[in-house]
C-alpha positions in Angstrom: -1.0 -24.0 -2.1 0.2 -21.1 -4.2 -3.1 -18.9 -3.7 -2.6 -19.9 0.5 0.9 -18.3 0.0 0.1 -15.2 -2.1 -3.2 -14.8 0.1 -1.2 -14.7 3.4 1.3 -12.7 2.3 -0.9 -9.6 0.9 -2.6 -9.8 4.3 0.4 -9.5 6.2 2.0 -6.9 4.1 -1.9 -5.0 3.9 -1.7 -5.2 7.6 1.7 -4.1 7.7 1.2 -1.0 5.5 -1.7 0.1 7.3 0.3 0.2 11.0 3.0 2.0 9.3 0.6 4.6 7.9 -1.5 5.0 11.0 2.2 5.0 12.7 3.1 8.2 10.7 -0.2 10.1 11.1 0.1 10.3 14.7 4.1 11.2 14.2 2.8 13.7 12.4 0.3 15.1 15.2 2.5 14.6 17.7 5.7 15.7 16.6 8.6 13.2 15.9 10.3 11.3 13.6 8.2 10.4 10.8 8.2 7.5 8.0 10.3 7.9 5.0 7.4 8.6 2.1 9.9 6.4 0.2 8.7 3.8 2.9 4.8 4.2 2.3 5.4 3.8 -1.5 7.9 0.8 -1.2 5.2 -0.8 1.2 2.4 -0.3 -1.5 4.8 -1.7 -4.4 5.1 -4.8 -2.3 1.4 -5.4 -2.6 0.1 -3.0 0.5 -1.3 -0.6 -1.8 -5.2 -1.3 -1.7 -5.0 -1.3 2.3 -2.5 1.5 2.2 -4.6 3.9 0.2 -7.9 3.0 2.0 -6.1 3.9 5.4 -5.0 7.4 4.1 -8.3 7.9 2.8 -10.0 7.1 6.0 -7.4 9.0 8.7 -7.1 11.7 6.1 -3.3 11.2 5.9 -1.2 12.6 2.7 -4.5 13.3 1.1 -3.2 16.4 -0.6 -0.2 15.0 -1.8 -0.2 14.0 -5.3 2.7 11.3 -5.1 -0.1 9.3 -2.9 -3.4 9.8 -4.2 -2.2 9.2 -7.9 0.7 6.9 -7.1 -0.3 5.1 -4.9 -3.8 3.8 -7.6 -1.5 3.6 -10.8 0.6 1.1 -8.6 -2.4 -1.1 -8.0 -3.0 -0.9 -11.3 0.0 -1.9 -12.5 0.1 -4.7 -9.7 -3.6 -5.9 -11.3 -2.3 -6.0 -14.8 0.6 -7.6 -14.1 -1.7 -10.6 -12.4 -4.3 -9.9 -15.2 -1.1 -11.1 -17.8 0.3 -14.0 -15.8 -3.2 -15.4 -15.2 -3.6 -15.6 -19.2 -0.1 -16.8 -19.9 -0.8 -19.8 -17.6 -4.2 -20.4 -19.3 
């Protein structure tokens, strides 16, 4: 029940975080009111991370900024060893 749970909620969130990133890039090429880069990071800390950085990757998106392609991996790293340490701990 618990892995249902966690599953559905890192799709929705993945799915979320890509929208919002593919949202931005074409704020960006079209002028207007873009998403808060506090707002692309908060949506990777919440487990959109993976999906978030594949999405910039792909539509080139923030690419040169350092915040995103370094951040963005040491958060999913984080997120891994955090699971990584409550997998053992219930073991």
């Amino acid at each position: 029940m618990l892995y249902e749970i966690s599953f559905g909620y890192l799709l929705l969130i993945s799915i979320w975080s890509v929208i919002v990133c593919v949202f931005d890039k074409h704020r960006a090429r079209v002028g207007g009111r873009r998403v808060r880069e506090k707002t692309l990071l908060l949506l990777s800390a919440l487990g959109g991370g993976a999906a978030m950085y594949c999405t910039m990757r792909i539509i080139r998106h923030k690419t040169r900024h350092n915040k995103f392609m370094i951040g963005i991996p040491l958060i999913i790293v984080v997120q891994i060893t955090i699971i990584i340490l409550i997998y053992l701990g219930f073991s």
